[in-house]
C-alpha positions as CSV (number, residue, x, y, z in Angstrom):
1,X,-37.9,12.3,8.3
2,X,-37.6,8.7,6.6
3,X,-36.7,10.6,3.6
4,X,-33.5,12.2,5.4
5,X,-32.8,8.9,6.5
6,X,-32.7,6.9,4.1
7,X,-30.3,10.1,2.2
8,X,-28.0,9.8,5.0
9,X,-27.6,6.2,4.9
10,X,-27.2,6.3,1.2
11,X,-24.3,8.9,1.7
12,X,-22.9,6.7,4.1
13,X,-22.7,3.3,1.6
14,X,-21.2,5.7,-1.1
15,X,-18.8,7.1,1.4
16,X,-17.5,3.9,2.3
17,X,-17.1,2.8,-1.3
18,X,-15.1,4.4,-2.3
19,X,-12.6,4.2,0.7
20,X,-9.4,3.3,-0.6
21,X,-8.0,-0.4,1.2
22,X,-4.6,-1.3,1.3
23,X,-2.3,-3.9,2.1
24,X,-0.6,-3.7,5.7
25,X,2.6,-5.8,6.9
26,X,5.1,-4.6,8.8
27,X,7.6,-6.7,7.3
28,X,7.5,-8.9,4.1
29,X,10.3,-11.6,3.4
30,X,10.9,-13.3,0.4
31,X,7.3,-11.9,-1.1
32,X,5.2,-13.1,2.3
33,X,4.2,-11.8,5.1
34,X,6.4,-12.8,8.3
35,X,3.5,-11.1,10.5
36,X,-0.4,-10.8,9.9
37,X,-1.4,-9.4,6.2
38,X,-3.8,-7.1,7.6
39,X,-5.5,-4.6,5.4
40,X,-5.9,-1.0,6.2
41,X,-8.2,2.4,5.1
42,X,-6.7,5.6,3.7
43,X,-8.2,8.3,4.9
44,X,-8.3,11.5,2.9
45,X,-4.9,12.5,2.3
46,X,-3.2,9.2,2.2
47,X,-2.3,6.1,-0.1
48,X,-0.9,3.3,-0.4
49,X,3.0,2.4,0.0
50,X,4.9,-0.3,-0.5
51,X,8.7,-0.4,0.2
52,X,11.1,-2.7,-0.9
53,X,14.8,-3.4,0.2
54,X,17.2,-5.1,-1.9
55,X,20.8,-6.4,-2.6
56,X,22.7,-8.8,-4.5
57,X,21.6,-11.8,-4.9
58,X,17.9,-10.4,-4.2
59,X,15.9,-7.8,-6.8
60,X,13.3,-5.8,-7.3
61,X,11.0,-8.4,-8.5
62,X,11.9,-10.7,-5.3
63,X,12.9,-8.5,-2.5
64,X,14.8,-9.2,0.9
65,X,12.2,-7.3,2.3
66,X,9.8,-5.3,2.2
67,X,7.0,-3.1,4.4
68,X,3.7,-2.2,3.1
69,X,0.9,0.5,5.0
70,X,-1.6,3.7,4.3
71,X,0.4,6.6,4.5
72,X,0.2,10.6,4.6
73,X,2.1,12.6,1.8
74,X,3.4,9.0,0.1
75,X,6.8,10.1,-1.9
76,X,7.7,8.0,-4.2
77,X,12.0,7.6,-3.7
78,X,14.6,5.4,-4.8
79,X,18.0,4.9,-3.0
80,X,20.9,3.5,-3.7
81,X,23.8,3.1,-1.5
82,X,27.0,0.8,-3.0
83,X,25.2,-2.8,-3.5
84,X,21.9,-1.9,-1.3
85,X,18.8,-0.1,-2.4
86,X,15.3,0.8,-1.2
87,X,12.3,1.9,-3.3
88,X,9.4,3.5,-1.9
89,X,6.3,3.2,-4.2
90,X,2.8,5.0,-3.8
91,X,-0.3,4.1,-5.4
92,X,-4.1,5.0,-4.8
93,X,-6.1,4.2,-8.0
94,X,-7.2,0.9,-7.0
95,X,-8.0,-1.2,-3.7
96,X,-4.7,-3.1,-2.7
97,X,-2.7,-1.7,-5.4
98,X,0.3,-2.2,-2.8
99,X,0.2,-6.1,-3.1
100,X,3.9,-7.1,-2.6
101,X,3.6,-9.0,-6.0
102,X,2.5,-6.1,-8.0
103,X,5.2,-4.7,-10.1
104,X,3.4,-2.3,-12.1
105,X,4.4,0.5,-9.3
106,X,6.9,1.8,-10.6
107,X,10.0,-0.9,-10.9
């Protein structure tokens, strides 16, 4: 009996390890969050995203805004509409991989 206990806690610990964390803000201006920078847990099936909005005279690399969250099916997507465009990034090989700073997703 101790034996199966101590199995199903070490199951647990590697369970949770290798949980996938990601950034979480509803809304990102000028690279910080306006609200709390909460993180969040992808559960199986999901990653990380990061969306960013821009126009002229804002970029890529220092958006207007931006949203970041754990989400189901992530599709990575640009669009571009005249001067405005929005970029949807997914990532899951590495704990906050979404960081609004991170421009390896993708640019």
């Amino acid at each position: 009996m101790k034996n199966l206990l101590k199995l199903n806690l070490f199951l647990l610990c590697i369970g949770t390890a290798i949980a996938l964390l990601c950034y979480q803000c509803s809304k990102f201006k000028e690279n910080f969050c306006e609200h709390e920078l909460r993180a969040c847990e992808a559960v199986e099936g999901e990653s990380c995203m990061i969306r960013r909005y821009w126009s002229f005279p804002y970029s890529y690399f220092m958006p207007m805004s931006a949203e970041s969250n754990c989400v189901k099916d992530c599709e990575e997507k640009l669009e571009i509409v005249f001067a405005d465009s929005k970029q949807t990034s997914c990532c899951s090989n590495y704990n906050f991989c979404n960081d609004i700073e991170n421009l390896n997703i993708n640019p």
